[in-house]
N, C-alpha and C positions, 0 to 999 in steps of 0.2 A: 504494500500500500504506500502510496506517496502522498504527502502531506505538505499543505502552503501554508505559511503563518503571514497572519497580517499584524502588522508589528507599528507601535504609536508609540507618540513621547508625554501619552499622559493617557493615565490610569481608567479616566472616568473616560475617555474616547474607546479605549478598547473596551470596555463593558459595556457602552452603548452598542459598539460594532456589535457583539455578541451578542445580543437582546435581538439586535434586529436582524441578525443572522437566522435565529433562534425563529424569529416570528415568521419566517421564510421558508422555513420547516426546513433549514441547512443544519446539521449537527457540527456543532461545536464546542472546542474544548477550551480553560483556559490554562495558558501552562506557563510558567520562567521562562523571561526568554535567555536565548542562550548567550553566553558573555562575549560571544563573537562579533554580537549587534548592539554596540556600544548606546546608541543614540538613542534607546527605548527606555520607557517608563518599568520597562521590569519583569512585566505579564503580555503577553500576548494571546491571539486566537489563533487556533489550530483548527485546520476543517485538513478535510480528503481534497486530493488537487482538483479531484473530478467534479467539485462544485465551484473550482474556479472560474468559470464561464459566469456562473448566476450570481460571485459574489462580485466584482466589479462594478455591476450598474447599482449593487443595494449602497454601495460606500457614498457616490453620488449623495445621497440620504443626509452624510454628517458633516461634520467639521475637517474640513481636509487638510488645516494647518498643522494639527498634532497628529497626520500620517506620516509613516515613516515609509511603507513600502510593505511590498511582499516578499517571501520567501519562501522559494523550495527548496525542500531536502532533495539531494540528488544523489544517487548512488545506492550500493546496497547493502544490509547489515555494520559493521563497526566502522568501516569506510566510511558515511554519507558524509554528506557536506551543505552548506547553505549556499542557496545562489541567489542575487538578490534580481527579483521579475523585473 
């Protein structure tokens, strides 16, 4: 499974993101983000890439000054890596 994190530099944006993820019937997670991505608030959302398509236009929705970008994980098992979309 491949996973995209949308990743913010403020707390209350990724929990809105996630709300309205959530209302969208998108399953989401939220998790630390990882120390690779310096310029985040902490916590990000975690969804499957393959809702990638339907999470784009929801973002449109918020505040897109404290967006930091997406990210996938690419690769497989202890390997993966971040790449940022």
């Amino acid at each position: 499974m491949n996973y995209t994190l949308a990743v913010f530099k403020s707390r209350y944006a990724t929990l809105n993101f996630a709300t309205l993820l959530r209302a969208n019937h998108i399953p989401v997670a939220i998790i630390n983000t990882p120390q690779s991505i310096s310029n985040a608030c902490g916590i990000s959302v975690k969804f499957l890439s393959d809702f990638y398509p339907k999470v784009q236009p929801i973002l449109s929705k918020i505040n897109l000054s404290s967006f930091d970008g997406f990210y996938s994980y690419v690769g497989n098992g202890i390997n993966k890596k971040l790449i940022k979309l």
